[in-house]
C-alpha positions as CSV (number, residue, x, y, z in Angstrom):
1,X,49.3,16.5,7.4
2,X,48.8,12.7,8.3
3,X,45.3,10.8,8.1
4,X,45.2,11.3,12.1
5,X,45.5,15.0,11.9
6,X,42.8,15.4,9.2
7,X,40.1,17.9,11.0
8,X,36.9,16.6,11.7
9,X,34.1,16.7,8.8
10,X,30.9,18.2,10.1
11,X,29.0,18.1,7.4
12,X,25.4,17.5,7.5
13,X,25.5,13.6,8.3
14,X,26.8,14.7,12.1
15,X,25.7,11.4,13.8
16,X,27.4,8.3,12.4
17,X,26.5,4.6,11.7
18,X,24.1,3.2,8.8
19,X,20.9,4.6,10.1
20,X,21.9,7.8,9.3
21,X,23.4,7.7,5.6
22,X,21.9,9.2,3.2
23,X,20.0,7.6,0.3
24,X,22.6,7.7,-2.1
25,X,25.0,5.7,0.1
26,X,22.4,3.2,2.2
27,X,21.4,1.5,-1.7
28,X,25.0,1.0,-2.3
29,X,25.8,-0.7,1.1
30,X,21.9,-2.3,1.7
31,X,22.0,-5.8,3.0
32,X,25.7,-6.7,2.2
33,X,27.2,-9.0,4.3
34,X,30.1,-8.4,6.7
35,X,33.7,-7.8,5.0
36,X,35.6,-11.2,4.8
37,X,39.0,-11.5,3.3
38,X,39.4,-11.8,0.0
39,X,35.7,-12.7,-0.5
40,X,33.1,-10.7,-2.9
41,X,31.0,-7.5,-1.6
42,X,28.1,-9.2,-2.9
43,X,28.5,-13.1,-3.0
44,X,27.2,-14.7,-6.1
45,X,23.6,-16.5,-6.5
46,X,23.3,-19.5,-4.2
47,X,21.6,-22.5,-6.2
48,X,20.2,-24.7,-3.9
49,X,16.8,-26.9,-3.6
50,X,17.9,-28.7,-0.5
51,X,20.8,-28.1,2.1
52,X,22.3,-30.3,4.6
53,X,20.1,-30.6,7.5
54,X,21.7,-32.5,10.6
55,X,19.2,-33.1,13.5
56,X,15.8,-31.1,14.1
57,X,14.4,-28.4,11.4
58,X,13.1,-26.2,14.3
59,X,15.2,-23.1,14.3
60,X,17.4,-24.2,11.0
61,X,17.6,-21.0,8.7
62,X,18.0,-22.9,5.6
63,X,16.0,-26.3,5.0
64,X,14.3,-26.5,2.1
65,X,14.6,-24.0,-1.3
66,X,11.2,-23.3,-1.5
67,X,11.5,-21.6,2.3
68,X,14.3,-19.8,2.1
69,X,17.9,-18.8,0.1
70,X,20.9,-16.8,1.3
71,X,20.2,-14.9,-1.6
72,X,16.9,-14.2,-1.1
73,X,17.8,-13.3,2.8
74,X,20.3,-11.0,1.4
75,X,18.0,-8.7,-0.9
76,X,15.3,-9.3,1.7
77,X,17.9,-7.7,4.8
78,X,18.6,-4.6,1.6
79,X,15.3,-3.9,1.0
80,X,14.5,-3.6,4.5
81,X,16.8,-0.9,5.2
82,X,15.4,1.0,2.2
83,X,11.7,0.7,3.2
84,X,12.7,1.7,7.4
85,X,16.0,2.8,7.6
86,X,17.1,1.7,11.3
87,X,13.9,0.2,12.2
88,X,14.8,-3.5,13.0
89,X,11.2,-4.6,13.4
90,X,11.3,-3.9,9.2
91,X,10.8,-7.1,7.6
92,X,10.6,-7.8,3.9
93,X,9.2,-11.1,2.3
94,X,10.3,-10.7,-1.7
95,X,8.3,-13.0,-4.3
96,X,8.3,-13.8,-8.0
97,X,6.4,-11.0,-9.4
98,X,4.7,-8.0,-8.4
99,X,1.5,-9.9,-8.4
100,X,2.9,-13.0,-6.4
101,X,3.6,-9.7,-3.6
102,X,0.0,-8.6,-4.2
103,X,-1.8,-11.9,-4.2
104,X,0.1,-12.8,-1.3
105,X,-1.3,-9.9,0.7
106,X,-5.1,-9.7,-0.4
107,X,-5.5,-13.7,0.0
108,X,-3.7,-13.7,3.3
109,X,-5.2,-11.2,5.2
110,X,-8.9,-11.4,4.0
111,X,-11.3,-14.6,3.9
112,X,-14.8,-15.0,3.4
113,X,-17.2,-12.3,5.1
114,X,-14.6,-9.5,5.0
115,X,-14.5,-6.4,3.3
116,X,-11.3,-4.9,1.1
117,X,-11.1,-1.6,-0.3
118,X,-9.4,-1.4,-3.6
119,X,-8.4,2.0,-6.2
120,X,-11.0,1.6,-8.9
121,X,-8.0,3.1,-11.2
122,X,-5.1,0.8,-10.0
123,X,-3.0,-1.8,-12.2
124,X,-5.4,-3.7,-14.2
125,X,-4.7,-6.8,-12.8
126,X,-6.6,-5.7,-9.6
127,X,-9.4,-6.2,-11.3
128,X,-9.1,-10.2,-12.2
129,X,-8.1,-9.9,-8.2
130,X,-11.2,-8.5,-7.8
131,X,-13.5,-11.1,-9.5
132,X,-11.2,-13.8,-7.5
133,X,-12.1,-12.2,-4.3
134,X,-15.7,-12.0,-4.7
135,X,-15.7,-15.4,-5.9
136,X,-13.8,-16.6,-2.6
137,X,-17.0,-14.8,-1.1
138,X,-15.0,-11.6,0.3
139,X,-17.2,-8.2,-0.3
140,X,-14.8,-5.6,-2.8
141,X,-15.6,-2.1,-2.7
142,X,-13.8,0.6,-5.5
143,X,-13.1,4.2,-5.4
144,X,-10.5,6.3,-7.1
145,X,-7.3,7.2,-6.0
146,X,-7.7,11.2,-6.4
147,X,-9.3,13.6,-3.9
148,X,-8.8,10.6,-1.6
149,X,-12.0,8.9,-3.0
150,X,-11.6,5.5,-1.1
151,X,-12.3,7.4,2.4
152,X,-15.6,7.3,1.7
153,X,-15.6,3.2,1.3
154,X,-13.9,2.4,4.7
155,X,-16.7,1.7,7.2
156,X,-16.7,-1.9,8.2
157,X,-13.8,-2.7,6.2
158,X,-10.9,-4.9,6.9
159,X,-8.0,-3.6,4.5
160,X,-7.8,-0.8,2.7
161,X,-5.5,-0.8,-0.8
162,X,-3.7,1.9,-1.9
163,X,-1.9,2.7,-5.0
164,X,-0.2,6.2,-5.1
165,X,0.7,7.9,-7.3
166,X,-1.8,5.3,-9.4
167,X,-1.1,3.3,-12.6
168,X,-1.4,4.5,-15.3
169,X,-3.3,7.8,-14.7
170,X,-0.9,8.9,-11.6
171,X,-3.5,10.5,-9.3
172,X,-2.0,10.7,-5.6
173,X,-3.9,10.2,-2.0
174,X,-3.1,11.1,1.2
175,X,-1.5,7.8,2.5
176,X,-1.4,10.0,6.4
177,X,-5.3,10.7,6.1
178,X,-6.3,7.1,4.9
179,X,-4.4,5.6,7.3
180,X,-5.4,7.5,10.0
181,X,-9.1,7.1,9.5
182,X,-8.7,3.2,8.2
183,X,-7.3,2.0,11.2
184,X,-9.6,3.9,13.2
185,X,-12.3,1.5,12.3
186,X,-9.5,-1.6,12.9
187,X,-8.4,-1.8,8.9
188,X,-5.0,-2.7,7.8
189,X,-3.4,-0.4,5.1
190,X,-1.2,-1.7,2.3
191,X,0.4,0.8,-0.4
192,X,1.4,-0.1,-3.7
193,X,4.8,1.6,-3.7
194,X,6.1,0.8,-7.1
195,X,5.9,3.8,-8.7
196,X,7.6,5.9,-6.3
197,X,9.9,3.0,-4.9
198,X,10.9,3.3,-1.8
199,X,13.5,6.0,-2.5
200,X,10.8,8.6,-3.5
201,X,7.8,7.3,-0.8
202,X,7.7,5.2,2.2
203,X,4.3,4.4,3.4
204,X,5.4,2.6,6.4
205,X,6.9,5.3,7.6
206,X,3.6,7.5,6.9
207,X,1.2,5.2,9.0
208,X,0.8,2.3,6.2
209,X,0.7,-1.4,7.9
210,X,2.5,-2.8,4.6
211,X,4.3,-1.6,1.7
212,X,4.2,-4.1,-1.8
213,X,5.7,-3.4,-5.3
214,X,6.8,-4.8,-8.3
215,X,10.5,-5.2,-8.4
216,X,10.4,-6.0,-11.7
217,X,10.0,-1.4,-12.6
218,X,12.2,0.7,-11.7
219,X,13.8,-1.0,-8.5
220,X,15.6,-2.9,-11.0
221,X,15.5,-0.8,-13.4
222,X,17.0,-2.7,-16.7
223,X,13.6,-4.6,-18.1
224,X,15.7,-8.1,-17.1
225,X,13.7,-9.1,-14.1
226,X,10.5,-10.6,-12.3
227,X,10.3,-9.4,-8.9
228,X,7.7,-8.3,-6.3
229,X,8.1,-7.8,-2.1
230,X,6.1,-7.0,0.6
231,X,7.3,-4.9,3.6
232,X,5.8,-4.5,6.8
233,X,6.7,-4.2,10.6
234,X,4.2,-6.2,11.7
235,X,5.8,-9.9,12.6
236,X,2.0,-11.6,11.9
237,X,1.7,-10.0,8.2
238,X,5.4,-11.0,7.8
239,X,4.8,-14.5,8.9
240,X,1.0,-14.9,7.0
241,X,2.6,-13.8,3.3
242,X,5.7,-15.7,3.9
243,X,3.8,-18.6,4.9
244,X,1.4,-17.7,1.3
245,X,5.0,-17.7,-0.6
246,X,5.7,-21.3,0.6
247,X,2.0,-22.9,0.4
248,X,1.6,-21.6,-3.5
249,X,5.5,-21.6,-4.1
250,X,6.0,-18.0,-5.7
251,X,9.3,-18.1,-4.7
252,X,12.1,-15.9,-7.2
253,X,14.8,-17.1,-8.7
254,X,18.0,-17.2,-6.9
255,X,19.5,-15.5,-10.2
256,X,16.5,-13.0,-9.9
257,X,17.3,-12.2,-6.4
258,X,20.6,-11.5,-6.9
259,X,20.5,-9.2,-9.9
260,X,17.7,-7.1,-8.4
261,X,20.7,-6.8,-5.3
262,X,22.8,-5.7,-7.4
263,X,20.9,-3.3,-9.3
264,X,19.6,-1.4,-5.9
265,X,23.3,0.0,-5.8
266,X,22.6,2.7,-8.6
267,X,19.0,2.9,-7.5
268,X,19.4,6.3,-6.5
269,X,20.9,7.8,-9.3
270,X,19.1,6.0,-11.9
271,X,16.1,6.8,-10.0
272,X,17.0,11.0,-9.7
273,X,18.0,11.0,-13.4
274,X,14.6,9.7,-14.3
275,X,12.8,12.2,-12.4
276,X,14.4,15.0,-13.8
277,X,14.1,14.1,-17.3
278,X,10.2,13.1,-16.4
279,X,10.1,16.6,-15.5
280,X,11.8,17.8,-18.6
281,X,9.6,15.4,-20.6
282,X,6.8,16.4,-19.1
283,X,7.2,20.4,-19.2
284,X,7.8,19.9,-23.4
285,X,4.6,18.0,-23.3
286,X,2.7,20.1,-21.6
287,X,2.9,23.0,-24.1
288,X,1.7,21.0,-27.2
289,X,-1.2,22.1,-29.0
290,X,-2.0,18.4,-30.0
291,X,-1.2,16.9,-26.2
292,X,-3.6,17.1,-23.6
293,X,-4.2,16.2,-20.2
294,X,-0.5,15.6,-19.6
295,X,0.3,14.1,-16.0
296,X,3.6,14.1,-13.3
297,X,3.3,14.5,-9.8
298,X,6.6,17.0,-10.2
299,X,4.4,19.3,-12.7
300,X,3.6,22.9,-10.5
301,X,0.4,22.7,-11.9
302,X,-0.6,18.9,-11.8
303,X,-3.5,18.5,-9.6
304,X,-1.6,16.2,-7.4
305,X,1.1,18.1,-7.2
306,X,0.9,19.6,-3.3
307,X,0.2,16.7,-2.3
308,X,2.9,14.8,-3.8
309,X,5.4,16.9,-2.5
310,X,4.5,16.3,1.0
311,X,4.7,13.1,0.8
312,X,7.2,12.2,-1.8
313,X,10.7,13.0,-2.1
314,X,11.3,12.4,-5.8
315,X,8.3,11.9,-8.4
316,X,9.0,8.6,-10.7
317,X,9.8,8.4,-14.3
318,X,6.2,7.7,-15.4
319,X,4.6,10.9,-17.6
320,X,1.5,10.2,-19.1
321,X,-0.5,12.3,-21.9
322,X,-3.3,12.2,-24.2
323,X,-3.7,12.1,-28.0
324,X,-6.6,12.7,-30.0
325,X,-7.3,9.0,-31.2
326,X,-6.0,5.5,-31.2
327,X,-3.9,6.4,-35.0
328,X,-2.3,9.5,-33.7
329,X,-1.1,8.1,-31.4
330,X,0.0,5.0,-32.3
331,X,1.7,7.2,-35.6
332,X,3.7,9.2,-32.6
333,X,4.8,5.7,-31.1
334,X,6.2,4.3,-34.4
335,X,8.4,8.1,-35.0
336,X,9.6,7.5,-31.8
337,X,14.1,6.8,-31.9
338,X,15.3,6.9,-28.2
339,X,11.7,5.4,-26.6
340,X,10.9,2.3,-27.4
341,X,7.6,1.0,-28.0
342,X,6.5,-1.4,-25.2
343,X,4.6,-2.3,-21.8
344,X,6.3,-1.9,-18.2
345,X,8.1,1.2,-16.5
346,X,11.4,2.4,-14.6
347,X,14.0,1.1,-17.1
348,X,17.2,2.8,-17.8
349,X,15.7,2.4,-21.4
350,X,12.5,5.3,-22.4
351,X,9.8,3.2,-23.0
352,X,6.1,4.2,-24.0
353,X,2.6,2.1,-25.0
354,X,-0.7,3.3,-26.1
355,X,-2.3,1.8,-22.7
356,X,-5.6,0.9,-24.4
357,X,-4.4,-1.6,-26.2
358,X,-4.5,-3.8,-23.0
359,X,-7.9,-3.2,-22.1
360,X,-8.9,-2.9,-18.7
361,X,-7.7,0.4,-18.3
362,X,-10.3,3.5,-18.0
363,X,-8.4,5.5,-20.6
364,X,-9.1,7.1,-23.6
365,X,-8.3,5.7,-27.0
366,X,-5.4,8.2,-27.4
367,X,-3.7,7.9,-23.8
368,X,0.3,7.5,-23.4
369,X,2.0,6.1,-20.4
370,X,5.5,7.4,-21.4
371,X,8.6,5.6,-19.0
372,X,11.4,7.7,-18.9
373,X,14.9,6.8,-18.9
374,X,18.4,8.1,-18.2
375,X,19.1,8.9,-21.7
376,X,19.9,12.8,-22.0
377,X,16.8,14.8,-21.4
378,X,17.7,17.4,-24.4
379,X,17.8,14.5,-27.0
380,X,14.7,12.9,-25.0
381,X,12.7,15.8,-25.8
382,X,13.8,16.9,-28.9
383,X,13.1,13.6,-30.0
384,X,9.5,13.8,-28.9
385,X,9.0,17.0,-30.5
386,X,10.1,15.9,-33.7
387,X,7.7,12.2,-33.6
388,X,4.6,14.6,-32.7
389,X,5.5,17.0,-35.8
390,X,5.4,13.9,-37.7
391,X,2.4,12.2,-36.6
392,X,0.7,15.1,-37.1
């Protein structure tokens, strides 16, 4: 039988074109240029503080480095794709950092006199955001993430913040239900999506007006890179943060950009492995005498658990736990082989911190925020077992 006579394949994927591959095959081919000849799938880094500019800048696509960067354009077109698949209104503005994404948003869309919404248990960093705001004289209001505590906050305000499943206790909302009722009173709604990334949750495409995260977790995934985007279909957002990113200059890297591209194309398998062995992690956990309180969306009987799996596809790498005190746990940390003992989440590396030792966090002495990685979940676990039969 020839190539020509092959029978058709009717498998699932029935209609054809880029809008309709699957995960695992859009983050391989996301934002990659057109085949040329004897050129690279995924050109190199373009270095480049000025460009030739003949005539008028009106309607020039590169002018100035601190505007744009075909590298930049690049991860921006791929991360597009990943946030809407085969919306082309989708437009994604990346920055240097997570919080270059978040600052962007919260001191572009509100000014003085206008009211914002934030998770009271978010990053910690929301809080110095927080303090900045009131200072600029915008009114901050807090509630927590679980049982969809901020719906009660929304009258008269301007955005609402999200952050689901939240960091570091991973409580979920319903991103449908806020959006519905914040934009009945004229709100925006921005999501932070890092977490879930926008393989496992994409707000846009469940009513949210913008969807930031830090590139720098587990969208890159190797603990080599600052990164932070915002995503949104709205052309007037898109312009305001891009316009933010230019006035304060919190522009990435072209070498950034460029390894963050290339990292998206095992995204989806770094990404599945890690919530599987979450999962695993988190199932050992749970059945500890010394562990309490353990937390994963993808637990049966975490309390954000229904409500994750309408709304999520996949359920992060992040498990998080309690120990009885600040020396057991820090004893568990140091027994630790295969998890390293440090700050972040969503490497390819296990990682875990005692999160108090940060402050700013509304967690007990003892808590964990365990990242897991794509190391084999038997040796994962076993490992854990025997650093808790150690410490104790």
């Amino acid at each position: 039988m020839t190539a020509s006579d092959d029978p058709p394949f009717t498998g699932p994927h029935l209609d054809y074109g880029p809008a309709n591959d699957a995960d695992g095959t859009r983050v391989v081919r996301a934002g990659l240029p057109a085949e040329e000849p004897y050129e690279p799938p995924l050109p190199g880094p373009v270095f480049a503080a000025h460009y030739h500019l003949p005539g008028e800048v009106e309607g020039a696509p590169y002018a100035y480095g601190r505007d744009a960067n075909p590298t930049w354009t690049q991860l921006e077109q791929a991360l597009a794709e990943l946030e809407a698949p085969g919306d082309p209104d989708a437009e994604v503005v990346v920055f240097s950092s997570g919080m270059g994404a978040i600052s962007a948003v919260l001191l572009s869309q509100l000014r003085p006199g206008r009211t914002v919404v934030l998770p009271s248990d978010g990053y910690n960093l929301l809080s110095a955001l927080h303090e900045r705001l009131e200072n600029f004289g915008v009114q901050v209001r807090t509630a927590p993430t679980g049982g969809d505590g901020q719906l009660a906050e929304l009258e008269g305000a301007d955005l609402l913040w999200l952050e689901t499943p939240s960091n570091p206790g991973l409580d979920v909302c319903d991103i449908r239900k806020l959006a519905a009722a914040a934009h009945e009173g004229g709100a925006l709604v921005a999501v932070d999506n890092t977490l879930a990334t926008p393989l496992g949750q994409r707000p846009l495409l469940l009513g949210a007006d913008i969807s930031v995260a830090s590139g720098t977790k587990a969208l890159t995934g190797h603990g080599d890179v600052l990164l932070g985007y915002v995503a949104t279909r709205n052309p007037d957002i898109a312009a305001a943060v891009r316009g933010w990113r230019k006035t304060v200059g919190a522009i990435p890297g072209p070498m950034e950009a460029w390894l963050a591209h290339r990292s998206l194309a095992t995204l989806d398998v770094r990404t599945q492995r890690q919530a599987g062995n979450a999962l695993a992690v988190a199932e050992a956990l749970a059945v500890r005498p010394e562990v309490r309180d353990v937390r994963h969306p993808g637990l049966p009987q975490d309390p954000s658990h229904q409500l994750a799996a309408r709304q999520m596809s996949r359920y992060g790498c992040v498990v998080s736990f309690t120990l009885s005190d600040q020396a057991f746990a820090n004893r568990f940390l140091g027994r630790l082989r295969l998890v390293n003992d440090a700050t972040s989440f969503g490497g390819v590396r296990s990682t875990a911190e005692r999160r108090g030792r940060w402050g700013g966090d509304a967690v007990p002495e003892g808590f964990v925020r365990l990242s897991v990685g794509v190391e084999d979940s038997v040796d994962l676990v076993t490992d854990i077992r025997r650093a808790l039969d150690q410490a104790g």
